[in-house]
C-alpha positions in Angstrom: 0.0 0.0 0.0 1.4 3.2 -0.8 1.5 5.6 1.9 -0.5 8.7 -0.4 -1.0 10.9 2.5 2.7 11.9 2.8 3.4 11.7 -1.2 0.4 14.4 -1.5 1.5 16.5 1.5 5.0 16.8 0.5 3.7 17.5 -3.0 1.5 20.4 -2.3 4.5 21.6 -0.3 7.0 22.3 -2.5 4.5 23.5 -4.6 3.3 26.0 -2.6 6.9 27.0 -2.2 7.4 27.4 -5.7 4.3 29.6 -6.0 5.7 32.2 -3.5 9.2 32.1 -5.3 8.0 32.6 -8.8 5.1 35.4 -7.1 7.9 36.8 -5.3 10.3 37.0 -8.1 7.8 37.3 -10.9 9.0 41.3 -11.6 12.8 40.8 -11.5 15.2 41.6 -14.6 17.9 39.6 -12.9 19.3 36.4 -14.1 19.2 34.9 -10.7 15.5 35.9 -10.8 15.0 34.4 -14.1 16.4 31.2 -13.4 14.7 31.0 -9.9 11.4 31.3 -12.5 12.6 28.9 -14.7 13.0 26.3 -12.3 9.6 26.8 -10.8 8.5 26.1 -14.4 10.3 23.2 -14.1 8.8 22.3 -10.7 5.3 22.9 -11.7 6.2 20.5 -14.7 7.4 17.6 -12.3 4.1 18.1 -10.1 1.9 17.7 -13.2 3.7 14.2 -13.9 3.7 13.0 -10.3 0.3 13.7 -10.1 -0.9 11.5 -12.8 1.5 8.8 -11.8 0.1 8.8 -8.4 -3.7 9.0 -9.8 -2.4 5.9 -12.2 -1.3 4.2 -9.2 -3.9 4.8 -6.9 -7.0 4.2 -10.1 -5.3 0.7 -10.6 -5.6 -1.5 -7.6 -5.4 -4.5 -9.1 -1.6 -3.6 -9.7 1.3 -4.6 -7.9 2.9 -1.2 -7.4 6.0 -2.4 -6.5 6.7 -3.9 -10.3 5.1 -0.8 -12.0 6.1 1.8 -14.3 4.1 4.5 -12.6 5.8 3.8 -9.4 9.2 4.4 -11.1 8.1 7.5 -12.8 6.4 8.8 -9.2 10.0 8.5 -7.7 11.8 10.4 -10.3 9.5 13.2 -10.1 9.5 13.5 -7.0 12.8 13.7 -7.0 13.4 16.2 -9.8 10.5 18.0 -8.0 12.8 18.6 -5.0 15.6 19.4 -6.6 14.1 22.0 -8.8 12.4 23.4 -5.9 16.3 23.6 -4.2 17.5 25.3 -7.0 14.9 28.0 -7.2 14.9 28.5 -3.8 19.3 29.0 -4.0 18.3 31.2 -7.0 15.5 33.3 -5.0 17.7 34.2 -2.0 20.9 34.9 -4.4 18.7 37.4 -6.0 18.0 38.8 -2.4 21.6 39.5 -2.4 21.9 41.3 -5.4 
């Protein structure tokens, strides 16, 4: 059973942290405040494709979800969700110091 709680929790998280980086760096000229946009782009991408892994896994429970593809792709996304939340979040508070 996949714990879908925590996934969706952590989830919404980071994507509520993206939304105040890319709000709070929406007006910037920088490149630092470009790329912290960029990368919630990025972010916002990732969610997209964990979400319909996890509805995949969760819609089919007839599945084993430890030999399925969703399972893998849920993983990596989450993942590259983190990371590109890290990098946006470096990228938000090096514009700060600008």
């Amino acid at each position: 059973m996949l714990p879908i709680i925590p996934i969706l929790t952590g989830g919404i998280v980071l994507l509520a942290v993206n939304l105040i980086v890319y709000v709070n760096r929406m007006h910037g000229r920088s490149r630092s405040c470009r790329s912290a946009r960029d990368f919630c782009a990025v972010s916002f991408v990732f969610f997209l494709a964990a979400l319909f892994a996890l509805l995949d896994l969760t819609t089919q429970v007839w599945v084993d979800p430890s030999e399925n593809l969703a399972l893998a792709i849920l993983k990596s996304t989450g993942g590259g969700l983190a990371i590109s939340t890290a990098s946006a979040l470096g990228f938000c508070m090096a514009a700060r110091l600008d």
